[in-house]
N, C-alpha and C positions, 0 to 999 in steps of 0.2 A: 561122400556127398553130405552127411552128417556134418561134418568138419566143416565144410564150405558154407554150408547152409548156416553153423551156430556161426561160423566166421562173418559171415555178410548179414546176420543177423546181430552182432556185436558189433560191427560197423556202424549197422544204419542208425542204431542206437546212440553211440558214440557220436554221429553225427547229427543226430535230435539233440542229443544234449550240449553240444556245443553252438548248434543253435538257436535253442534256448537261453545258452547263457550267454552270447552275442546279444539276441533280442532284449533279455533283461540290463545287461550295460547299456546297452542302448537307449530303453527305455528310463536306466538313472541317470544317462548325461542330459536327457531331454530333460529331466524332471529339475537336474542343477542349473542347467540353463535357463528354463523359464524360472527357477527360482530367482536366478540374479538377475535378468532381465526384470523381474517384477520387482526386485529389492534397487537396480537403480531407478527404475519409474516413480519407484516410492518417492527416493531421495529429491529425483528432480522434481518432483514434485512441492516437496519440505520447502526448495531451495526456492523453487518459485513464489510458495506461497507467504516466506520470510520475506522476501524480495519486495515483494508487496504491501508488507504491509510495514516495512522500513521505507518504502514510496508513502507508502498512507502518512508515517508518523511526519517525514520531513515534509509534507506540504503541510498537514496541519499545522507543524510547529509555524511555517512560512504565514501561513492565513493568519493563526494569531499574534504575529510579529506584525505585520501587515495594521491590524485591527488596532492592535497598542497604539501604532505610530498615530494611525488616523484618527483613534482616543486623545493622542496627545498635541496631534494640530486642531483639535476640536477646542480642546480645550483652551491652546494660545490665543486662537481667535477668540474662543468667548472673552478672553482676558483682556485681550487688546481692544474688543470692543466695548468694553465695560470703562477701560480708561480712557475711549472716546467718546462714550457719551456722558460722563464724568465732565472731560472738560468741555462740553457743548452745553451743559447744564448751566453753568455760570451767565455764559452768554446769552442765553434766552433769559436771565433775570436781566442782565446790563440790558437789553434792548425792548422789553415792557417799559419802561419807564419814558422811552423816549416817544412813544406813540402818545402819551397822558400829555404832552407841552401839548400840540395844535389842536388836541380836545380845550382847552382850558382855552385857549383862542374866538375858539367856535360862542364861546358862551358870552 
């Protein structure tokens, strides 16, 4: 009975200790797994937050592509209308002169 007894008491043991060491594998796959799940969340994370802000850089770069352009029809226009009223200058002199005859009538 001795015998049977250290025997099934070497068992149950044997059997705690295996487990045991089931439970603890178990517990280090969980623990690589949430590892790599949390190191891809990282990434897609990265990946998103590059994403964004290569969106951010190419609309700014657009907005002040945009702004130049509008700088530079700003500026034609000023220019063209600088050499329109250039030549409308002339003609407000030629047309003074012609209101002074029927004054000089009047007299």
């Amino acid at each position: 009975k001795r015998e049977e007894a250290a025997a099934r008491q070497k068992a149950e043991e044997e059997a705690r200790r295996k487990a045991e060491e089931e439970q603890m594998l178990k517990e280090k796959q969980e623990k690589e797994l949430q590892a790599k799940l949390e190191k891809q969340r990282e990434e897609a994370e990265t990946k998103a937050r590059e994403a964004a802000e290569q969106l951010r850089l190419e609309r700014e770069q657009i907005m002040q592509q945009i702004e130049q352009e509008r700088l530079e029809r700003k500026k034609r226009i000023d220019e063209i209308m600088k050499r329109t009223r250039r030549s409308e200058t002339p003609e407000v002199k030629k047309e003074e002169p012609k209101p002074e005859v029927p004054s000089t009538l009047n007299v």
